[in-house]
DSSP file (Angstrom, degrees, kcal/mol; ACC not computed):
  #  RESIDUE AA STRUCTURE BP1 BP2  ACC     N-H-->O    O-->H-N    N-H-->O    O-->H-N    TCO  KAPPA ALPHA  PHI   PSI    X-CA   Y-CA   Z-CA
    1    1 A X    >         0   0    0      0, 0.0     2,-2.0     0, 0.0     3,-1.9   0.000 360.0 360.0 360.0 -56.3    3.5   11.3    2.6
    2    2 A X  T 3   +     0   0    0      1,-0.3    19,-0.1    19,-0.2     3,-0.0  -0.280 360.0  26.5 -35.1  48.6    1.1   11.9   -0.3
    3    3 A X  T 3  S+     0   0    0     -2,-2.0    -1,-0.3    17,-0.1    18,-0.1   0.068  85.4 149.2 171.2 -37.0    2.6    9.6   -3.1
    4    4 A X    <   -     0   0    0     -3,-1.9    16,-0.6    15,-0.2     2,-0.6   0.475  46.4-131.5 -21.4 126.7    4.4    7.1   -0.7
    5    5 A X  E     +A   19   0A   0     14,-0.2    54,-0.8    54,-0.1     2,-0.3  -0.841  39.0 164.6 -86.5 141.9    4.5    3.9   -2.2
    6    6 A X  E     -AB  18  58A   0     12,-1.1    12,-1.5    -2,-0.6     2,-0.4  -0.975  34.2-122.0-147.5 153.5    3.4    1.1    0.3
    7    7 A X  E     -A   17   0A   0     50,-2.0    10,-0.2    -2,-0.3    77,-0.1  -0.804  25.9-156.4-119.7 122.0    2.3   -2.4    0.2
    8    8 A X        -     0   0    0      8,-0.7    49,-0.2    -2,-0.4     7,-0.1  -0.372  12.9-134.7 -53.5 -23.7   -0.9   -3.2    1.4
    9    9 A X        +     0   0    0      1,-0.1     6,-0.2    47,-0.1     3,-0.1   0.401  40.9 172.5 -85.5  86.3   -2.3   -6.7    2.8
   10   10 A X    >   -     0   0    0      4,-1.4     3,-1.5     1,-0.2     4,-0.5   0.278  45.0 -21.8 -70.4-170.0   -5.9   -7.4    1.3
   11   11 A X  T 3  S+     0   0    0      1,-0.3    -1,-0.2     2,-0.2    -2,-0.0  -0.245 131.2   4.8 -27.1  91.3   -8.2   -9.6    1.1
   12   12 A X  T 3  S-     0   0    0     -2,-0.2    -1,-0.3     1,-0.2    -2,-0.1   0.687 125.8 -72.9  84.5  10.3   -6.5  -13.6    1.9
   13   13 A X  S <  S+     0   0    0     -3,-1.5     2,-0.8     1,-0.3    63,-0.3   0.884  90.8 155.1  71.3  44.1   -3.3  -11.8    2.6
   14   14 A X        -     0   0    0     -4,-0.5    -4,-1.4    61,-0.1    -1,-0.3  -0.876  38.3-126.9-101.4 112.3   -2.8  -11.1   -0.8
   15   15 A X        -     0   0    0     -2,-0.8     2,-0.4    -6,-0.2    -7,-0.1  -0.408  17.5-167.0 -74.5 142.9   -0.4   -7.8   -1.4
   16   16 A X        -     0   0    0     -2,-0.1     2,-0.8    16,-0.0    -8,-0.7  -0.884  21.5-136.7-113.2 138.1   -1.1   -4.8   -3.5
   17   17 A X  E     +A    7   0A   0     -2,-0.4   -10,-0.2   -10,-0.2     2,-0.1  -0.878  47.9 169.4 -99.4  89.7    1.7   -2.2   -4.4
   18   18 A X  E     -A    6   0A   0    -12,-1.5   -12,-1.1    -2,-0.8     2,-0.3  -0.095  35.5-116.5 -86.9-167.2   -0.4    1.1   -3.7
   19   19 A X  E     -A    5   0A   0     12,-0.5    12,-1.9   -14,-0.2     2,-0.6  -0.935  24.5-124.1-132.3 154.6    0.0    4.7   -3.4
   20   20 A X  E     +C   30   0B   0    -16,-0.6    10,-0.2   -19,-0.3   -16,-0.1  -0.892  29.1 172.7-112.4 137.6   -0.7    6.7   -0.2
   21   21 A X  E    S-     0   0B   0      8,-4.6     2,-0.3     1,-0.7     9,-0.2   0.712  70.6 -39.9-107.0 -23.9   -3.4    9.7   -0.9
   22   22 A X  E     -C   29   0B   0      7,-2.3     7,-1.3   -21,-0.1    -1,-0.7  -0.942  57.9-155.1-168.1-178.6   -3.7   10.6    2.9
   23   23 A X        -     0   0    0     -2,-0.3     2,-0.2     5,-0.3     5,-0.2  -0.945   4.5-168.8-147.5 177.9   -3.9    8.9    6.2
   24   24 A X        -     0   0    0      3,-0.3    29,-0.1    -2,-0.2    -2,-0.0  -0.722  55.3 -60.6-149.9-162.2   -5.3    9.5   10.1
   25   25 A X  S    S+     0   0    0     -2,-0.2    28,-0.1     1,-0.2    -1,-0.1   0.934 131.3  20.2 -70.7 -68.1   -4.9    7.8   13.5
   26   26 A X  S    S+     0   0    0      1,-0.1    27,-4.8    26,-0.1     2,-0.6   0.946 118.9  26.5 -85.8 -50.3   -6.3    4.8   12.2
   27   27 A X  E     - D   0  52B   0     25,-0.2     2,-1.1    26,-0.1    -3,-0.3  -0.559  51.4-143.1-108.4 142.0   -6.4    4.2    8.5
   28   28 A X  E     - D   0  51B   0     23,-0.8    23,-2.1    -2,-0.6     2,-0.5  -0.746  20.5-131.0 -97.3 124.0   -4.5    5.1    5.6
   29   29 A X  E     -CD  22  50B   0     -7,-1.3    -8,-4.6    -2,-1.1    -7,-2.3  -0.827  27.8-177.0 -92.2 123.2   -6.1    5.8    2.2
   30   30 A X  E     -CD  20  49B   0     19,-1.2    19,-1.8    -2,-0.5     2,-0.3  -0.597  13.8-179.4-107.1 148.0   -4.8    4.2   -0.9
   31   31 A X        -     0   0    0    -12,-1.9   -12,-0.5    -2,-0.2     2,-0.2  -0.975  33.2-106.0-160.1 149.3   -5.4    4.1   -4.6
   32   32 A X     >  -     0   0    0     -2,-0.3     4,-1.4   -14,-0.2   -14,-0.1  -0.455  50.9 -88.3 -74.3 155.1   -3.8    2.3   -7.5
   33   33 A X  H  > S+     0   0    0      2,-0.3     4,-1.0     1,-0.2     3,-0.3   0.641 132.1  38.6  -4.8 -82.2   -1.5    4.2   -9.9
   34   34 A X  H >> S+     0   0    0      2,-0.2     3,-1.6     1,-0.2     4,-1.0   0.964 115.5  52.7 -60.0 -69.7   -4.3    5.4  -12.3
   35   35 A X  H 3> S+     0   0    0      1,-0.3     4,-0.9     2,-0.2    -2,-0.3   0.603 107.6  55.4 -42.5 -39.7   -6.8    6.0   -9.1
   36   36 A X  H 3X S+     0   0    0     -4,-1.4     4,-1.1    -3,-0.3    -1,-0.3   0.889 113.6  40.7 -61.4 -61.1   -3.7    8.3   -7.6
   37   37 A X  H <X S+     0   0    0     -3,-1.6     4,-0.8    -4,-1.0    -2,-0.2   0.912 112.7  51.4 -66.0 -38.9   -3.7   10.6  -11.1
   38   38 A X  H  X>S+     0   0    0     -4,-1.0     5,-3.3     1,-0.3     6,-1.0   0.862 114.1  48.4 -63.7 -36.1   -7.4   10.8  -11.4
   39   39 A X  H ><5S+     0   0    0     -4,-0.9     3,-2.4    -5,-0.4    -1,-0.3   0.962 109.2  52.8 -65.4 -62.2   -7.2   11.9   -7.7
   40   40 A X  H 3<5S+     0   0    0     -4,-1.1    -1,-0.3     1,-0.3    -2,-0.2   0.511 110.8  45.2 -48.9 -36.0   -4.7   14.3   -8.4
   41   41 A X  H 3<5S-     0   0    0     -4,-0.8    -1,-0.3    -3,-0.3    -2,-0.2   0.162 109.0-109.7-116.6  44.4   -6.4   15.8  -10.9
   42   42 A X  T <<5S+     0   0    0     -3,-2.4    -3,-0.2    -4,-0.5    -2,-0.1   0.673  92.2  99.8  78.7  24.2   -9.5   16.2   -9.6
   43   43 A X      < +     0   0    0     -5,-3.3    -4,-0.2    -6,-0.1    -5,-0.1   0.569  42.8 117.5-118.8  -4.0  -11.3   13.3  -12.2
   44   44 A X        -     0   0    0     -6,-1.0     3,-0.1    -5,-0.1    -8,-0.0  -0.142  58.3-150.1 -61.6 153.8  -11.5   10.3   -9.9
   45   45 A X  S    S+     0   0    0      1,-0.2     2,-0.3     2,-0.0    -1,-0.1   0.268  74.2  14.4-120.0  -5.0  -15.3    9.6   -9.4
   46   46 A X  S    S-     0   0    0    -11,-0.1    -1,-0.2     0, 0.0    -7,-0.0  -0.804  86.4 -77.4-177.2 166.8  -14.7    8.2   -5.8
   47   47 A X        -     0   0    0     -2,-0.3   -17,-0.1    -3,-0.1    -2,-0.0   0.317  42.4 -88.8 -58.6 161.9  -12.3    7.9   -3.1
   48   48 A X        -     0   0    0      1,-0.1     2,-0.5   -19,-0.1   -17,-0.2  -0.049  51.4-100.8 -55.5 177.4   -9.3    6.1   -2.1
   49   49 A X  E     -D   30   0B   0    -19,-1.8   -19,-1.2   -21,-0.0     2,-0.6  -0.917  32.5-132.3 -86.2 105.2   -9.8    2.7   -0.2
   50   50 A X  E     -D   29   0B   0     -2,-0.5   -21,-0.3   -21,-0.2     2,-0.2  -0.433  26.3-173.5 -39.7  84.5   -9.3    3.1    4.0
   51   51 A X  E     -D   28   0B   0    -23,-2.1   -23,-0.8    -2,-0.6     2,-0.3  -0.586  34.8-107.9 -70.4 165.5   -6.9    0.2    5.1
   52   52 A X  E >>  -D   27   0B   0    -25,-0.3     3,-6.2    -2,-0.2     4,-0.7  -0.739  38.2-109.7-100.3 124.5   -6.5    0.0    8.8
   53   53 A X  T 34 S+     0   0    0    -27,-4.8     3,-0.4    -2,-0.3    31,-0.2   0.735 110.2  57.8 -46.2 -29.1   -2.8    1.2    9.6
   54   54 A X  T 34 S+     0   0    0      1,-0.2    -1,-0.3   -28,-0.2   -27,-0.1   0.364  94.9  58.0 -77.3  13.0   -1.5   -2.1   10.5
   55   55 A X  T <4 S+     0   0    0     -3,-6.2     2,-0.4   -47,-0.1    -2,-0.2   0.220  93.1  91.6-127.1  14.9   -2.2   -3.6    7.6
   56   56 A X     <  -     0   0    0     -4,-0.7    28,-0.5    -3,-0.4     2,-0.3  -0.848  55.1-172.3 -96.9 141.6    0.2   -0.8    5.6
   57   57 A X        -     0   0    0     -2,-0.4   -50,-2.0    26,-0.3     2,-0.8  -1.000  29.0-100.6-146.9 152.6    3.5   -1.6    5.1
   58   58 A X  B     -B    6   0A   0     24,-2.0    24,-0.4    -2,-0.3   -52,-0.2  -0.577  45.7-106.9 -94.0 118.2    6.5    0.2    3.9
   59   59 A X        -     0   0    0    -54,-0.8     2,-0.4    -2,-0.8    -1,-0.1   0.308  41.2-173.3 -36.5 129.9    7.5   -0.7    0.0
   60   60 A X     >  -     0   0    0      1,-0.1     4,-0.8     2,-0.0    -1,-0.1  -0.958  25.7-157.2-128.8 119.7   10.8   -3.0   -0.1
   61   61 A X  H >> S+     0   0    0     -2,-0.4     4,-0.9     2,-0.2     3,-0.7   0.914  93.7  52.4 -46.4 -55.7   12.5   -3.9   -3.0
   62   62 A X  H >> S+     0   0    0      1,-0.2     4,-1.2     2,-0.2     3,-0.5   0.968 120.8  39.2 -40.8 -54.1   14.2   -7.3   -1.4
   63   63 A X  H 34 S+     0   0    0      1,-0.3    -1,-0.2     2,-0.2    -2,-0.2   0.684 108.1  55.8 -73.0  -9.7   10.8   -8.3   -0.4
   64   64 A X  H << S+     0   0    0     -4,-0.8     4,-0.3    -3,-0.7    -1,-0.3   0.415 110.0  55.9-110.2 -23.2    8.8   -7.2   -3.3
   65   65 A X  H <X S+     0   0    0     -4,-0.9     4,-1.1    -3,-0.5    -2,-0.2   0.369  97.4  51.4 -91.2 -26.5   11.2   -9.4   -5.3
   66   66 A X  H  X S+     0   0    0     -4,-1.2     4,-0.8     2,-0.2    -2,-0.2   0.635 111.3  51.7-100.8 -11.7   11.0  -12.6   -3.9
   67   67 A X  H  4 S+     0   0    0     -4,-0.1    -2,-0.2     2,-0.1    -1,-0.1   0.852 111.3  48.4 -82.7  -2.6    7.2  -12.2   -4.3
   68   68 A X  H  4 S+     0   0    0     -4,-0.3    -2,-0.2     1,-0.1    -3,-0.2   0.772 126.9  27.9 -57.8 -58.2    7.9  -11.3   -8.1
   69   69 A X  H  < S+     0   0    0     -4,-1.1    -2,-0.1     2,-0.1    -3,-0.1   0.332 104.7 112.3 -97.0  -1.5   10.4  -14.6   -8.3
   70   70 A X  S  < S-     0   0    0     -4,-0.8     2,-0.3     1,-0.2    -3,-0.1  -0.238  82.7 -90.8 -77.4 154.6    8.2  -16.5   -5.5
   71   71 A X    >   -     0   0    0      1,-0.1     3,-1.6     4,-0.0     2,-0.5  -0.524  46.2-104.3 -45.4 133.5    6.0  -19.7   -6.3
   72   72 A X  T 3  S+     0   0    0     -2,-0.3    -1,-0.1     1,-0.2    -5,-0.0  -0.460 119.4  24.8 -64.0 108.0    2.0  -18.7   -7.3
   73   73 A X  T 3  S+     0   0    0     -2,-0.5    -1,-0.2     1,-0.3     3,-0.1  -0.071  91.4 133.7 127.8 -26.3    0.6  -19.6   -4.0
   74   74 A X    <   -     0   0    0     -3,-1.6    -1,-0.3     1,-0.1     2,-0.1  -0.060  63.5 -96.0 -43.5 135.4    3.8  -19.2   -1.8
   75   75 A X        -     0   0    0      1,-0.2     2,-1.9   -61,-0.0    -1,-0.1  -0.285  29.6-115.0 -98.9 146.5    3.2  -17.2    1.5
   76   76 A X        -     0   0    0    -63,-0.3     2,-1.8    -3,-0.1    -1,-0.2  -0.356  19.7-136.0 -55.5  84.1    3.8  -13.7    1.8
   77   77 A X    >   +     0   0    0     -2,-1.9     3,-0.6     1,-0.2     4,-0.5   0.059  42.4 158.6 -63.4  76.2    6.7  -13.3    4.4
   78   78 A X  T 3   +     0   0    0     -2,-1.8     3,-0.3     1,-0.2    -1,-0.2   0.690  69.1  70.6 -54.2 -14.2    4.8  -10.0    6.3
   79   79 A X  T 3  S+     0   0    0      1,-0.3    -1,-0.2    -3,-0.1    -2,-0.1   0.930  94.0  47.0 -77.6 -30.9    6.9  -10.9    9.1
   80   80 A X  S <  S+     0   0    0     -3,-0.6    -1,-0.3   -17,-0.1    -2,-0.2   0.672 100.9  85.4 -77.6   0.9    9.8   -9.6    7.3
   81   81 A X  S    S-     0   0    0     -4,-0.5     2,-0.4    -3,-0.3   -22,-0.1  -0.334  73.2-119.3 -84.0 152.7    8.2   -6.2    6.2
   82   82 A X        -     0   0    0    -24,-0.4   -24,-2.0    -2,-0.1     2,-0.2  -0.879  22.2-112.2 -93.9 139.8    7.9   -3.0    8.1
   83   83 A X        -     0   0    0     -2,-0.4   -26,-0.3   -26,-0.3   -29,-0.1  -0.486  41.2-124.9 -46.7 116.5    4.7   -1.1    9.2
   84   84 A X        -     0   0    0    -28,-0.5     2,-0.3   -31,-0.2   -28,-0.1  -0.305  34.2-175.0 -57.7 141.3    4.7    1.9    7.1
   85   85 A X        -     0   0    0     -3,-0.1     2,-0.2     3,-0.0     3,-0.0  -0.994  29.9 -93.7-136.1 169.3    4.6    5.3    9.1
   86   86 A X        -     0   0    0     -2,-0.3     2,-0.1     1,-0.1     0, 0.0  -0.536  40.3-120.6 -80.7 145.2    4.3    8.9    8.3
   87   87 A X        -     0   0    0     -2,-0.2     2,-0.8     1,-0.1    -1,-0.1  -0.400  24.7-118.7 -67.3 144.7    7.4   10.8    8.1
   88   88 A X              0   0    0     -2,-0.1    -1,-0.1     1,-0.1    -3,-0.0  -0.884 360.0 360.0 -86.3 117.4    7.7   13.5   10.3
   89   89 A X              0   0    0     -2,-0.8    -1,-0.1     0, 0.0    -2,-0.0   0.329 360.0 360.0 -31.8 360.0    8.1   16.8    8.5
């Protein structure tokens, strides 16, 4: 789980390509690239961000590509995305 790439749904429905540094019942905690090494090695100066689990989703290349090739303002299709979850060991 610890590394996952996911994409998130901020602020205006706007997506973020994060990292997952843990999660719990409700939220998952995330951090950008650099926030994820600093974390890792113990240099970060404060904690991931808490998203609420429904608003995690699990990284897709297809989908992640038409917002890459998409019009700037063009709406994010969440409907076609999956809710991330944790893999079961």
């Amino acid at each position: 789980m610890r590394g996952t790439i996911v994409v998130a749904r901020c602020y205006n429905n706007k997506p973020a390509v994060l990292r997952v540094w843990e999660c719990d019942d409700r939220l998952a905690y995330l951090a950008s690239e650099r926030r994820f090494a600093d974390l890792q090695s113990g240099r970060a100066k404060s904690l991931p961000i808490g998203f609420p689990r429904d608003d995690v989703f699990a990284y897709d290349d297809n989908v992640m590509g038409h917002l890459v090739t998409g019009v700037e303002g063009s709406e994010v299709p969440w409907h076609r995305m999956r809710l991330w979850t944790v893999e079961k060991a």
